[in-house]
C-alpha positions in Angstrom: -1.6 0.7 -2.5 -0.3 -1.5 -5.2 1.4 -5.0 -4.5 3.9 -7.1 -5.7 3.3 -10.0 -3.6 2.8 -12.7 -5.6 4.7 -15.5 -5.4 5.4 -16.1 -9.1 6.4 -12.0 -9.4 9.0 -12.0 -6.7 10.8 -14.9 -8.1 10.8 -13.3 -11.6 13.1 -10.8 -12.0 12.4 -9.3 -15.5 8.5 -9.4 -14.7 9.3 -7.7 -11.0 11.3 -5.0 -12.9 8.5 -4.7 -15.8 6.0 -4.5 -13.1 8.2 -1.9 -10.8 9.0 0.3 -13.9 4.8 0.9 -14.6 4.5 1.7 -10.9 6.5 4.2 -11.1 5.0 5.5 -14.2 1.4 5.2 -12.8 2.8 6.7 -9.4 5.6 9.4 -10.3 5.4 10.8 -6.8 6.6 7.4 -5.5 10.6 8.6 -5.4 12.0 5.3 -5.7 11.1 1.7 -6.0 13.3 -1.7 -5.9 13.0 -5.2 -3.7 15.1 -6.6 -1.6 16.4 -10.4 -0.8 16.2 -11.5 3.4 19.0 -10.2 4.5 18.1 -6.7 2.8 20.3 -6.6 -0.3 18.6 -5.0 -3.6 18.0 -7.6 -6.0 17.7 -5.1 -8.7 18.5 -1.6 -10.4 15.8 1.2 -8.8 13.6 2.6 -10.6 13.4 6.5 -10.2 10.6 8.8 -10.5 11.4 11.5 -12.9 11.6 13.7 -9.6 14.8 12.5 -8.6 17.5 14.5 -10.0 21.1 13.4 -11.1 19.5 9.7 -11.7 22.4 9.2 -14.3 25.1 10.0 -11.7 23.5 7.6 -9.5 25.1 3.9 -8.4 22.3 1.5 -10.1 21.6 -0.2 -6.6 21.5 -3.9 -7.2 23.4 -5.6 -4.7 23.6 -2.8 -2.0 22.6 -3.9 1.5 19.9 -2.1 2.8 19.6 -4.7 6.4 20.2 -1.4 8.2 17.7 1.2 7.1 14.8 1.7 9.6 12.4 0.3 7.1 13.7 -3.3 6.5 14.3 -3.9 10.5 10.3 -2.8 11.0 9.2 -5.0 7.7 11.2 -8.0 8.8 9.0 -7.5 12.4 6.0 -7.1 11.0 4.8 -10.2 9.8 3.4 -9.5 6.4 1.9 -6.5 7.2 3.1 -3.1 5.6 4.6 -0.8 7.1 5.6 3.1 7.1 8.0 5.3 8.3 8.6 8.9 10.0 9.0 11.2 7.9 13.4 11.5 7.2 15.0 13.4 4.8 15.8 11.5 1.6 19.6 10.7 0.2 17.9 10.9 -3.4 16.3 14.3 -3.3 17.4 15.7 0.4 13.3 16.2 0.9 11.4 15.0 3.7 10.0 11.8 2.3 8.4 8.5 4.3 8.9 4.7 3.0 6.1 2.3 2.8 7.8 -1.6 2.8 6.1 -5.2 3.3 8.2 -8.4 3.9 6.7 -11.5 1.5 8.4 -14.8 3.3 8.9 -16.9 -0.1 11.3 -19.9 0.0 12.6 -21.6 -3.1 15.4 -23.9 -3.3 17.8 -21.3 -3.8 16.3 -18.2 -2.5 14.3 -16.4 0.3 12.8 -13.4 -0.1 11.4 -10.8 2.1 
């Protein structure tokens, strides 16, 4: 498994998306990838594996919350630890799928991040 936990990365956003984009070309089974703020809003466009069909048609992302999905409720109890779903069918390719997701508590001035 590949992180993006460091510090510097998650308050970058042109490096996070840099480093986001090559995971997904080094990992093209990995349906979708993006990062989300504490209270589970995406901070940025996803990036889609080549898999996902209609990517064009889809809304970019950035700024959708996401607090209610499954996997940011068990990140945000979990310490820093990651964790993974059940398998649940996916609203990208309507395939069985699982998410993997780690909360990174970083505090700036302005932001938090998990």
């Amino acid at each position: 498994m590949t992180s993006i936990s460091d510090d510097r990365l998650m308050l970058n956003p042109s490096a996070q998306t840099e480093t986001i984009t090559r995971l997904s070309k080094n990992y093209p089974f990995v349906e979708l990838i993006y990062s989300l703020d504490s209270d589970g809003v995406q901070l940025m466009d996803t990036v889609y594996s080549p898999y996902v069909s209609n990517r064009k048609y889809r809304e970019p992302g950035k700024g959708r919350d996401r607090s209610h999905r499954p996997y940011v409720v068990t990140a945000r109890n979990s310490s820093d630890k990651v964790i993974v779903t059940e398998p649940y069918l996916s609203s990208a390719t309507h395939q069985l799928v699982i998410s993997s997701a780690q909360a990174f508590p970083i505090t700036t001035a302005t932001t938090k991040v998990i």
